[in-house]
N, C-alpha and C positions, 0 to 999 in steps of 0.2 A: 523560569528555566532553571534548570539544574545547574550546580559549581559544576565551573568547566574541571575536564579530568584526562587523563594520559594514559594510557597502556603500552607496555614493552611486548612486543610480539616476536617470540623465534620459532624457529624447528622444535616441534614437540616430537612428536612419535605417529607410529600408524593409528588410525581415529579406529573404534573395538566399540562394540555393542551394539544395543538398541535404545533411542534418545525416543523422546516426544517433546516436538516443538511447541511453542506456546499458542493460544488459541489466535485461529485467521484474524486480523486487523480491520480487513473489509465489511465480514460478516458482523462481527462484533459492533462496527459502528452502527451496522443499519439494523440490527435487529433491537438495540435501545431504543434508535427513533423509530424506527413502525411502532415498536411495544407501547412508545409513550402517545402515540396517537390512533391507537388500535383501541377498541373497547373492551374489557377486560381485562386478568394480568397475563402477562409473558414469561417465563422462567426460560431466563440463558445463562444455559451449561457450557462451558471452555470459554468463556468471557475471557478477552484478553486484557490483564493486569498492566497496563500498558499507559505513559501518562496522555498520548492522546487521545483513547480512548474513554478514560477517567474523564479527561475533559467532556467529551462528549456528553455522559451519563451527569455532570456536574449541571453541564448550560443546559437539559432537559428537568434536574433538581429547580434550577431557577424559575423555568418557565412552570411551577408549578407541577410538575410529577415526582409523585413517590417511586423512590428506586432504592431496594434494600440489597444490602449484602452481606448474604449469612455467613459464608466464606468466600477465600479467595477462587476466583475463576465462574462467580455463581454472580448473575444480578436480578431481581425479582423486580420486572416494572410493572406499574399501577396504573395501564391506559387510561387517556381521559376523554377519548373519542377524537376525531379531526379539527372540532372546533372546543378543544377543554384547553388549552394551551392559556396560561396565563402571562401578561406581559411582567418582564422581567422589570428591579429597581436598579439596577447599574445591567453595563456592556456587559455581554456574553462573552465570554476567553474561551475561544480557541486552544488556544496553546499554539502548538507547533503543527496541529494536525489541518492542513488543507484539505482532505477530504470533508472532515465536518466544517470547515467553514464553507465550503461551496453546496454541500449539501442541504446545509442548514440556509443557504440563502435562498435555495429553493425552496425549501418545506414553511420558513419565514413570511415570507412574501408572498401568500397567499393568507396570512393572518388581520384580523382587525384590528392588529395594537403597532406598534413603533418595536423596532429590536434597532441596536447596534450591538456588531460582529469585530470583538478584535483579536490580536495573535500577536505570537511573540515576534522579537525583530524579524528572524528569518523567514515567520508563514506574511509578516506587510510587505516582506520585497516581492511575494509570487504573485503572475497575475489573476486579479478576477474579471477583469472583462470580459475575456469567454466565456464565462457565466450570466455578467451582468446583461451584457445587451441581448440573448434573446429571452432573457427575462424581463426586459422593459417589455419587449414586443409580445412578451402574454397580459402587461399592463401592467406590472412591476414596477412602485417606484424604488429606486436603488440609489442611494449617493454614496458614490467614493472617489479621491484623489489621486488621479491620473491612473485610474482603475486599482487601484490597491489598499487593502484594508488599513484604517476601520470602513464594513459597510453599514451605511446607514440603510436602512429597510426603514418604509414607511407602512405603517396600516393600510391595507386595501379590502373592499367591501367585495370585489369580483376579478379572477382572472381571466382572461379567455385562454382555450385553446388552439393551438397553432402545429402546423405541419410544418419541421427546422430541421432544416441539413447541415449537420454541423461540418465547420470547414475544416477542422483537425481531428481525428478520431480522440475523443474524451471518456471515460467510462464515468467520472464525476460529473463534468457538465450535462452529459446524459442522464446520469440520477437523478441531481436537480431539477431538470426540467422534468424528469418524471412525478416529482414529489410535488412539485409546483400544480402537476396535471390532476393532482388529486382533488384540488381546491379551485378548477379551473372548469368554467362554463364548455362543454364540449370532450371533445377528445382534442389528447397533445400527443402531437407523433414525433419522434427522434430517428431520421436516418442517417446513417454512419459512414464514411468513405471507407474504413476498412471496422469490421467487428471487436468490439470490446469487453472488458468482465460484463458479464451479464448479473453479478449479483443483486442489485435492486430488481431488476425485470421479477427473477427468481423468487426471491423475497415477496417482493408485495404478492406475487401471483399466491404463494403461501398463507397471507395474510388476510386472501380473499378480494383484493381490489378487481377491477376487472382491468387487468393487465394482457396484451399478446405481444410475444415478441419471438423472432427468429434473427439465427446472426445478422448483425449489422439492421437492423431497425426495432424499436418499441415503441408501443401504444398504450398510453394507459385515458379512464373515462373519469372525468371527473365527481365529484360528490358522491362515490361509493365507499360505506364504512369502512374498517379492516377491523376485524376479531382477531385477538391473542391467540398466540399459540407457541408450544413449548418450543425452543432452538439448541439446538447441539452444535457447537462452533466445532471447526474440526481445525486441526493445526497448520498453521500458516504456510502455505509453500514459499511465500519470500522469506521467510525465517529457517524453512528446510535446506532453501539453496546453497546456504554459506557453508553447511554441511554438505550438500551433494557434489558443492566442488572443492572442497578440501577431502573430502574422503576421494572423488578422483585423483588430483593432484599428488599426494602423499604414499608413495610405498609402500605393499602392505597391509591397505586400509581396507576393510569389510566391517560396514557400517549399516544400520537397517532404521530408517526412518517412521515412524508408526501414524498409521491417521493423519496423512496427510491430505489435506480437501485438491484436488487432481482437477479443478474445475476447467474445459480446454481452454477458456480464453485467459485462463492464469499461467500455463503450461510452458509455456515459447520454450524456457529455457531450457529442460527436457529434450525438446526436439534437438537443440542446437546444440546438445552438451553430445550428444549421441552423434551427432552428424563429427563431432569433434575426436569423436573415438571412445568416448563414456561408456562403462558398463553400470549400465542400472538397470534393475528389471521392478515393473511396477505390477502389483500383487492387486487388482479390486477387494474394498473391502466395505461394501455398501456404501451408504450416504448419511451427512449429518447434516442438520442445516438445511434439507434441501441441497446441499452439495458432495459429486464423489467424493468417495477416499479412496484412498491406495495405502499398502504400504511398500516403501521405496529403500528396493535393495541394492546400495552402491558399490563395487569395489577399487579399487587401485586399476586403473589404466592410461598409457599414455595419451596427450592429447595432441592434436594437429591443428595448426591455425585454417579455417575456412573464411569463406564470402559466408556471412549472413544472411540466409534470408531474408528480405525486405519483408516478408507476410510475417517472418515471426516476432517481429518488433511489437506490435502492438499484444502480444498477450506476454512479452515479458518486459514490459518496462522498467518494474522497478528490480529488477533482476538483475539490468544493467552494467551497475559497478564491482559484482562478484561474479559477473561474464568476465569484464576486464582483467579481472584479479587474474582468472585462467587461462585467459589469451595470455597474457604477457609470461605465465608458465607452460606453454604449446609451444609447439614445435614449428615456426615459420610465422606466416604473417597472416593475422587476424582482420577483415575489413568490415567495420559495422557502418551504415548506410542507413536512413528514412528514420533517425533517431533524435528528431530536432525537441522532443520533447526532453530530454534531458539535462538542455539547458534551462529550463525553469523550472527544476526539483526543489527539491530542499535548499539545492545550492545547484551548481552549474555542475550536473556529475561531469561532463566531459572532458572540462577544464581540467576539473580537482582530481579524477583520476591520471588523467595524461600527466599532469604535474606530477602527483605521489610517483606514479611510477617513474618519471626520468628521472626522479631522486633517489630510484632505486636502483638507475643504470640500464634502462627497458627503453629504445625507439618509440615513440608515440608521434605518428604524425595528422593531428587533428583537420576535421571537416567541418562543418558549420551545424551538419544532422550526424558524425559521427567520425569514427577516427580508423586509424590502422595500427594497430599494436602490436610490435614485432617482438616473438616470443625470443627470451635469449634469460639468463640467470641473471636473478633476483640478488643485487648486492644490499647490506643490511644499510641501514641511516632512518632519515625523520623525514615523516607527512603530514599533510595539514589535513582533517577530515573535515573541515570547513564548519562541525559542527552537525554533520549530516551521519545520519544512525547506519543507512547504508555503506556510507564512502568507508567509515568507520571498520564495522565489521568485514568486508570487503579486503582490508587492507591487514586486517591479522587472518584472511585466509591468505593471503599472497607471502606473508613473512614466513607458513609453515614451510617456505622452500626457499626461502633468503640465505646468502651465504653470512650473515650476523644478524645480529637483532635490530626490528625496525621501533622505532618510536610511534607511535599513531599518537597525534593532537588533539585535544577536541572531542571527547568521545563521549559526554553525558547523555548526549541525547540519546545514545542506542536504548534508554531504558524508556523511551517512546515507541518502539516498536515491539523487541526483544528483552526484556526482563530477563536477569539471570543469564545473559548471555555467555559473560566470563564464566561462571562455575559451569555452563555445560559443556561449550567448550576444552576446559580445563579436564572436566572427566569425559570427553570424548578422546582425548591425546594430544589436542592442539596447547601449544607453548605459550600462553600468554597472560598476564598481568597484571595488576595498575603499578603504577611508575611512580 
């Protein structure tokens, strides 16, 4: 993990131009791992520089794949087919990123050698049970410590497929079990209580597996190759967000976002900024990736606290904590509801937001799946970002409207998601720092 570090966050000025955010995080993970189990090479263009990501393309170095990078945002993987994966001589690191670790427990576990999976402090407090057990029930051996990493992954000779209704909507436990379905006798079906990213379904379908999926359920068939093929990552919409609400927020602000991947079950937050009184207008601009793009034009308008959606929770989870930043700059009272997943994030967003903000002088009166955050002026002081990349940035959007300057905690990790966050920021108009 990175030295922990600080930033001073104030009132900068109205946010000017046109930014490009750094390449999507979700794509980026999955298009290393098809590449490296796909036959042939893969060339991924807007690769995100990102350390969880790195991680990712590191634990596929281990297991035997060549992955070159000519420069930054470029990775060249060296497929070695489904079964070319060699077993690693020490534990796979994670990092921070629990996407690849729950991913990688699926794609794992259908292998014929032995892996153990670990992560920094904060990815062994998250759970993997939801992962684990219906990966036992495709025949998965898995050991872990009251479900939380390190996982032990044992060599298995066959998995079966299985028909699994997951009890919380997942888009990673979903992955997994689809990755798992590649190396599994039959077909493995994932149906969903409410629909989620659909980027793996996407992806492999790209890759050539024999993948079908419509919102809320996927099918993939096991022992069908994947062939390489070129990926263009398009830029992160949770990276664009902190932007789309700080250029609302802020006075003045007309701000134009470029290639943004628009994919709907990423979107919530869109819906909800607009339902908020947001002026953005989103431009089509083909697809990369296999995923839309837009480009998304925001400017300066006021915001009003609403009821959230209960549907649009799950296509903006990790959107979350730079929702909150704006609630608590809206006008009235914000009520988020069906949001229980954001107590096992990074960190407990619910808490760590509701906290930062009272310490900013903001009403939060929290719920078990979510809170109510009463809009009212942002006074300046200190927050804890627990260490979390979102709570992080989040919390120097909320200071561009503080009456002093806020302290944010804890902020290395944002270079797990967001790279260069400070200088775009900084040349977008936003006020802020290291300390």
């Amino acid at each position: 993990m990175s030295a922990r570090r600080d930033w001073i966050a104030a009132p900068g000025g109205a946010l000017h131009g046109a930014l490009a955010v750094p390449g999507d995080k979700s794509v980026s993970h999955r298009a290393v791992m098809l590449g490296a189990i796909a036959e042939g090479t893969t060339r991924v263009d807007g690769f995100l520089e990102g350390e969880d990501t790195r991680a990712t393309a590191a634990v596929f170095a281990r297991l035997g794949v060549r992955i070159e990078a000519p420069q930054a945002g470029v990775r060249i993987v060296h497929g070695v087919g489904l079964h070319g994966l060699q077993p690693a001589d020490a534990p796979l690191d994670c990092g921070n990123a629990g996407t690849a670790m729950r991913l990688l427990a699926g794609l794992l576990a259908g292998q014929r050698f032995d892996s153990v999976l670990v992560g920094d402090a904060s990815l062994s407090r998250r759970p993997m049970r939801r992962v684990i057990e219906p990966l036992q029930q495709m025949g998965a051996r898995i050991a872990a410590e009251d479900g939380h990493a390190p996982l032990r992954i044992r060599g298995s000779q066959a998995l079966r497929g299985i028909d699994y209704r997951l009890p919380v909507a997942s888009a990673q436990v979903k992955s997994a079990l689809l990755l798992a379905g590649l190396y599994a006798d039959g077909q493995t079906r994932v149906r969903e209580p409410h629909p989620t990213r659909d980027y793996t379904e996407r992806m492999l379908a790209a890759f050539g597996a024999a993948c079908a999926y419509v919102p809320g359920e996927a099918a993939v068939q096991g022992g069908h190759a994947l062939s390489a093929r070129a990926v263009a990552v398009p830029a992160d919409f949770s990276s664009a967000a902190f932007f789309l609400v700080a250029a609302s927020l802020v006075p003045g602000s007309d701000l134009v976002l470029r290639r943004v991947g628009v994919n709907p079950r990423r979107t919530g937050l869109l819906q909800v900024l607009r339902l908020m009184g947001a002026d953005i207008a989103e431009h089509p601009a083909g697809s990369e990736g296999g995923e839309p793009v837009a480009e998304l034009h925001v400017r300066h308008a006021p915001l009003r606290g609403i009821e959230v959606p209960v549907a649009c929770v799950p296509d903006m989870i990790d959107e979350f904590p730079v929702l909150f930043a704006a609630a608590a700059c809206a006008e009235g009272v914000t009520r988020v509801r069906g949001a229980a997943e954001l107590r096992v994030k990074e960190s407990d967003r619910i808490a760590a937001m509701a906290a930062g903000l009272r310490a900013l002088g903001i009403r939060v009166e929290e719920t078990a799946d979510g809170a109510d955050i009463h809009g009212g002026p942002l006074q300046g002081g200190e927050v804890d970002s627990h260490g979390d990349h979102r709570i992080a940035m989040a919390f120097a959007v909320a200071a561009q409207l503080a009456r002093g300057p806020v302290r944010i905690a804890d902020v290395a990790n944002v270079a797990t998601s967001f790279p260069g966050f400070e200088a775009l920021a900084r040349a977008a108009g936003m006020g802020l720092a290291a300390a």
